[in-house]
Structure formats: C-alpha cells, structure tokens
C-alpha positions as CSV (number, residue, x, y, z in Angstrom):
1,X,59.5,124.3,68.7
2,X,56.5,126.4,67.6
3,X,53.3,127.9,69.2
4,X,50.1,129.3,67.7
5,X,48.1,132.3,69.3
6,X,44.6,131.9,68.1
7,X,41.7,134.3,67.2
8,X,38.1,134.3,65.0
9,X,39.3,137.0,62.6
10,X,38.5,138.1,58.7
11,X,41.1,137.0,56.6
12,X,44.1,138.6,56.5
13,X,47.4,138.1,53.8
14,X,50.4,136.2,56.0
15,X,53.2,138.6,57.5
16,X,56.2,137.4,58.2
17,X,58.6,138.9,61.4
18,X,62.1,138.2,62.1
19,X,62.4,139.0,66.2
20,X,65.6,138.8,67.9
21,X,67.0,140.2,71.1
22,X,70.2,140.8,73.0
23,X,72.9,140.7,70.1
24,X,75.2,142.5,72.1
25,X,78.0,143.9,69.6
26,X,80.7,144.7,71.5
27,X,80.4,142.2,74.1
28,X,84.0,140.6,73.3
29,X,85.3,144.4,74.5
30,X,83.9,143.6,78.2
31,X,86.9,143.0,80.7
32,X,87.4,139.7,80.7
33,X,86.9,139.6,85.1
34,X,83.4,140.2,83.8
35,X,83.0,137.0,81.8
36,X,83.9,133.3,81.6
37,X,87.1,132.6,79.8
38,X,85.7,130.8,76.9
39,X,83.3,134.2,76.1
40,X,86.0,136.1,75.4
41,X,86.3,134.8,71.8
42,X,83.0,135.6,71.3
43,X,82.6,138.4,68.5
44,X,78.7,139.3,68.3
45,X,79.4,141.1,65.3
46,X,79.5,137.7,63.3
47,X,76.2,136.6,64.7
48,X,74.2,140.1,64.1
49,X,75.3,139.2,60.2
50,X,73.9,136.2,60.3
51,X,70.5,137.2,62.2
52,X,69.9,139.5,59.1
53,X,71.2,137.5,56.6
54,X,68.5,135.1,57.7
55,X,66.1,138.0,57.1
56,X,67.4,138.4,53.8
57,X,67.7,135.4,52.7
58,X,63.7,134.6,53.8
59,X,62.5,137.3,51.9
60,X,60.8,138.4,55.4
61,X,58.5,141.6,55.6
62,X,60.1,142.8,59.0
63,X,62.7,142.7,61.5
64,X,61.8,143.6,65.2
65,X,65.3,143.8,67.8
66,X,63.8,143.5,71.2
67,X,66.8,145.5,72.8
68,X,70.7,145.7,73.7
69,X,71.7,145.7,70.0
70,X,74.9,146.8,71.5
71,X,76.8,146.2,74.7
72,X,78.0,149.1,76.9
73,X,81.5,148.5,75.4
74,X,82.1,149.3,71.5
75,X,84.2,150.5,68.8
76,X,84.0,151.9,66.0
77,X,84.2,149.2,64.0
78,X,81.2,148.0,65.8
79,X,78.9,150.8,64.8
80,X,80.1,151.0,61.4
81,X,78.8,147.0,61.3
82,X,75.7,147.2,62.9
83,X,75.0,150.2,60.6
84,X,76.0,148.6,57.4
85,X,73.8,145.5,58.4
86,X,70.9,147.6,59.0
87,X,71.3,149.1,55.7
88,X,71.7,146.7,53.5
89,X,68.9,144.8,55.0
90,X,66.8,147.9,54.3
91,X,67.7,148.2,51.1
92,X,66.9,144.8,50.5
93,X,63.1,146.2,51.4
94,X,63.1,144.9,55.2
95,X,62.9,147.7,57.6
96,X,64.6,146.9,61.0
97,X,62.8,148.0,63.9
98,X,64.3,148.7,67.5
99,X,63.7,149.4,71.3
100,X,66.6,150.5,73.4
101,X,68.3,147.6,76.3
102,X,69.8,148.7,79.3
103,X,73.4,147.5,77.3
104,X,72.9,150.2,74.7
105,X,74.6,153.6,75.4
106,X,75.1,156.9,73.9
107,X,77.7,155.7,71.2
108,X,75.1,153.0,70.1
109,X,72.4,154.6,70.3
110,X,73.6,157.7,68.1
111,X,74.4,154.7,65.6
112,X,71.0,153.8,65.4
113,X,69.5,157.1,65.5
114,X,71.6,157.7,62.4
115,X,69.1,155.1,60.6
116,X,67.6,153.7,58.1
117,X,66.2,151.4,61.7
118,X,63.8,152.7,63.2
119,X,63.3,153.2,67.0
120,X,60.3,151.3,68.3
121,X,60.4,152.8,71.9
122,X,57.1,154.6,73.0
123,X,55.6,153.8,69.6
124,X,53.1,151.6,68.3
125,X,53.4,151.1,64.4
126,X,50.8,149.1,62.2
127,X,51.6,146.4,58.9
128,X,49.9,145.0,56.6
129,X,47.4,147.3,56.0
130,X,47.1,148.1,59.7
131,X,46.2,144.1,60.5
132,X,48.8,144.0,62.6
133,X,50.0,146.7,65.4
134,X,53.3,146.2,67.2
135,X,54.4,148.6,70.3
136,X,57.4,148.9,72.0
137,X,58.8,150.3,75.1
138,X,62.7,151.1,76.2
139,X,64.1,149.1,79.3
140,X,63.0,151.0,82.4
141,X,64.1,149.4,85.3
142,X,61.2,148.3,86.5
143,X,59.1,151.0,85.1
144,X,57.2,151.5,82.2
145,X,59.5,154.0,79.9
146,X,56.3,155.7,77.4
147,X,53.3,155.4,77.1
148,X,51.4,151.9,77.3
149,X,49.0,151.1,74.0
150,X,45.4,151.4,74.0
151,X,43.1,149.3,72.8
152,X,41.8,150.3,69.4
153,X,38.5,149.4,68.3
154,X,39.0,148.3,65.0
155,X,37.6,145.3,63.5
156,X,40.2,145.4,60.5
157,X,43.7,145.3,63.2
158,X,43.9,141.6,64.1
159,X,47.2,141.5,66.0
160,X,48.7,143.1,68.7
161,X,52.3,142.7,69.4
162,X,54.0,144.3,72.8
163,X,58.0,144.3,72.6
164,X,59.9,145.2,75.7
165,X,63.3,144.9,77.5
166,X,62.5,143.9,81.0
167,X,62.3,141.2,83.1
168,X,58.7,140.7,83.3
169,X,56.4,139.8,86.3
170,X,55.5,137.3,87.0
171,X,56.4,135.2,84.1
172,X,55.7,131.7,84.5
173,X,56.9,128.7,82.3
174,X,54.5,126.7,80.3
175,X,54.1,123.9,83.5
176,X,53.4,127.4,85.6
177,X,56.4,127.0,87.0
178,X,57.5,130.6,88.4
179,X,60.6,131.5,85.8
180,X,63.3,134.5,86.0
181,X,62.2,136.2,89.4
182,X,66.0,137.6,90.8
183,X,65.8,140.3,89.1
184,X,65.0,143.6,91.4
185,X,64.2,145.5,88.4
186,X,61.1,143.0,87.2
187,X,58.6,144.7,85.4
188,X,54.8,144.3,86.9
189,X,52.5,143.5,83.9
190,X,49.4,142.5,86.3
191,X,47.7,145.5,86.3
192,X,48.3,146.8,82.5
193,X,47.2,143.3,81.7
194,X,44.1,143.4,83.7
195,X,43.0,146.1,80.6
196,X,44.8,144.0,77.7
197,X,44.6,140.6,78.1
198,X,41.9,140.4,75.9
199,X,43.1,142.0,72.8
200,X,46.7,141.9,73.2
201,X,47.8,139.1,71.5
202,X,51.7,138.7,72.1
203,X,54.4,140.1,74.6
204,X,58.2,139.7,73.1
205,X,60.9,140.9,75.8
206,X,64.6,140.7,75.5
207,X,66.7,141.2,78.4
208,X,66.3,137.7,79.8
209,X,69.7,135.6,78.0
210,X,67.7,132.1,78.2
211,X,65.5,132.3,75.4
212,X,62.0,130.5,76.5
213,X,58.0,130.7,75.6
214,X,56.0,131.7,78.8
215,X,53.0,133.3,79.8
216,X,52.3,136.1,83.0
217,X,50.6,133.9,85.7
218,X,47.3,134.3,85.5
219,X,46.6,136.0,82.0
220,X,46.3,134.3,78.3
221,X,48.7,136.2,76.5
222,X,51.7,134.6,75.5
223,X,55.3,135.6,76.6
224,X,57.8,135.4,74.0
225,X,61.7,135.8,75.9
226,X,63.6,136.1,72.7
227,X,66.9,135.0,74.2
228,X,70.6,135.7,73.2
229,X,71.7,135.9,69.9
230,X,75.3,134.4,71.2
231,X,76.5,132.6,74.0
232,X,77.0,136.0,76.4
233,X,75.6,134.3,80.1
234,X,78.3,134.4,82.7
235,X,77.4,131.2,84.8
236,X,76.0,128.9,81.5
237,X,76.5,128.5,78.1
238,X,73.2,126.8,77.5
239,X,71.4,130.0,76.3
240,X,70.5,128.4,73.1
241,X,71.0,131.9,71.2
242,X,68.2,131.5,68.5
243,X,66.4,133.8,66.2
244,X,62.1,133.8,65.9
245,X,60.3,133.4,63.1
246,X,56.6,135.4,63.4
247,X,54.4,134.4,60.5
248,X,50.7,136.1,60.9
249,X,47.9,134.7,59.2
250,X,44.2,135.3,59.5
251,X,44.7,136.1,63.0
252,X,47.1,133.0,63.3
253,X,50.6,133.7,65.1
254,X,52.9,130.7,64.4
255,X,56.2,131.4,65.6
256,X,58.8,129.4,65.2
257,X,62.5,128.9,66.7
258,X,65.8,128.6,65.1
259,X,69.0,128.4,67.2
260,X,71.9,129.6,65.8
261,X,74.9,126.9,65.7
C-alpha cells in the first residue's frame, strides 16, 4: 500500500515523516445522539499514544498532524495527554508539527500553543538541510487561511510538501473516479495548482475520515487523505484509521500505510 513521487534530483540523505490526521482526543465526550452506539467506547487518547509511540519507536526525523488533534469536546485530562505525548516525543528528538482542523477549539489549541509542537499553519518550514520544504495551512472553510507557498528557485530543495485540512477540489481517486465531493466547504486547488503543479511535489489533507491516495483531476501532484486515526465516522466503521510513513530520498517519496488494529 505504497506510492512513489518521482524527480531527477542530486542526491539527497533519506528523511523520514510520520503523517497522521484527525486523532480527535475527546471524541468519546461527543453526545452520544451525535454518534453510533458502538463509538462511544472509543477513547482517541489510546490511539494518539500509539501514533507517537510508532514515531518513537522508528527513530523517525518528524511528525507532521494534518489537523483536528482534538475534538470540540475535551477535558482536561485530554490536554494534559496530548501534551505529555508531544513532549516526550520531542524529547526523544522528533519535533511534532501541526495545522489547526475545524474540531480544534480554544481549549486545544491553547494546549498546543503551550508547546514543544509546533504550529505549521501559514508556514512553510525546510529539513534536511533545506532538501525538503513542507507548508501548511489551517482549515478555512473553503478558503485558503495564510498565505499560499511560492515557488523557490533552488536547485538544492528537492521536495515540496503542502499539508491542509479541507476537503479538496476536485480530488479524484486513482481510476479518476470523482471522490469526497458533498462537502459545501471543498477547497478549489485548480487555480493555485495551475502555478504549482510542477514543483509541488505532494498535497497531505486531513479532514476527510476515509483515508485514501488521490490526485486533483487534471494535475500530477499526488493527494495524500491521511484518514482517521480511530474509528470516529458516523454512518461506517470502515475508515481504516492508519498512520503514513514519508521516507524521502534523492527526490524519491515512498510513502507507505499502516492501519492501526
């Protein structure tokens, strides 16, 4: 369950990213009208430990959250465990990067201001010696919330990474099958795409709780949907809550899938 994304590049030393998306900590708080009976067991603090555990235990260079770390209902004994996560995983030398979900309110969002994360939205950050640039951008209903990136011409940055929280549009599945369109809110990538297509290498968006590889109809750059990190849909519990494995190389984006049990 793997996909490359290829380009003629110098050589570069691997990198490797942990990327997940829509852990939702404090989702078992929701009333339970909201939610099928069998989700109200679910505790999405147990599955955000083992998402960085992972990262730990792989010795990765980065973890990148693509949104809705929390849900809109939390405790305090949430925060305290998202924020002890986070810091041990940074003090195991793996910083934890973030953009903000439509899900994640004040109380959360205070949480991860508090650190040692750091908040991804309307920034572009580089690794590896600047080989590798990721951006990010805060859910926006529809809109772009910050600035988009530019292109940089720089023959030394081999990767460009764009990590959202919309529903993009128009996302299409890898038969070109049209894929998540009922959402109002989509996000229109056409037209920042006509500019970026050719350098940007990979789009990662959370939001979406069916966790899928995809593409914008019409453009080469490959859509990453990053998928639930539990089983949080209302109608279905085949979500497949997984975690992604980003290992760049040379210019060489293997990604690879893990579900989590």
């Amino acid at each position: 369950m793997d996909f490359d994304v290829q380009r003629v590049t110098p050589d570069s030393g691997p990198l490797q990213l942990l990327v997940v998306g829509d852990t939702h900590v404090g989702y078992r708080h929701r009333p339970s009208s909201t939610k099928p009976p069998w989700a109200q067991a679910v505790d999405n603090r147990r599955t955000f430990s083992r998402c960085l555990t992972r990262a730990r235990d792989l010795g990765i260079d980065t973890v990148v959250h693509a949104g809705d770390v929390f849900d809109h209902e939390i405790t305090q004994a949430d925060t305290d465990h998202v924020h002890e996560e986070i810091q041990r995983t940074h003090d195991a030398g793996i910083p934890f990067y973030f953009i903000h979900g439509n899900h994640d309110n004040e109380a959360g969002n205070e949480t991860l201001r508090r650190g040692p994360g750091i908040h991804l939205g309307g920034q572009t950050i580089t690794l590896e010696q600047g080989t590798v640039r990721i951006s990010g951008l805060d859910y926006g209903a529809g809109e772009f919330l910050g600035p988009l990136p530019e292109v940089v011409v720089d023959e030394d940055l081999l990767t460009s990474i764009l990590v959202l929280h919309n529903t993009p549009y128009p996302a299409v599945d890898e038969s070109g099958s049209p894929i998540y369109r009922n959402d109002p809110n989509h996000l229109d990538l056409r037209e920042f795409l006509d500019r970026a297509d050719e350098w940007l290498d990979l789009i990662v968006s959370g939001h979406m709780h069916v966790g899928s590889r995809a593409s914008i109809a019409g453009y080469d750059t490959p859509l990453l949907v990053t998928g639930p990190t539990a089983e949080i849909s209302t109608s279905t519990q085949e979500n497949h809550p997984s975690t992604w494995l980003l290992t760049i190389s040379e210019g060489d984006v293997q990604i690879e899938r893990t579900e989590l049990a």
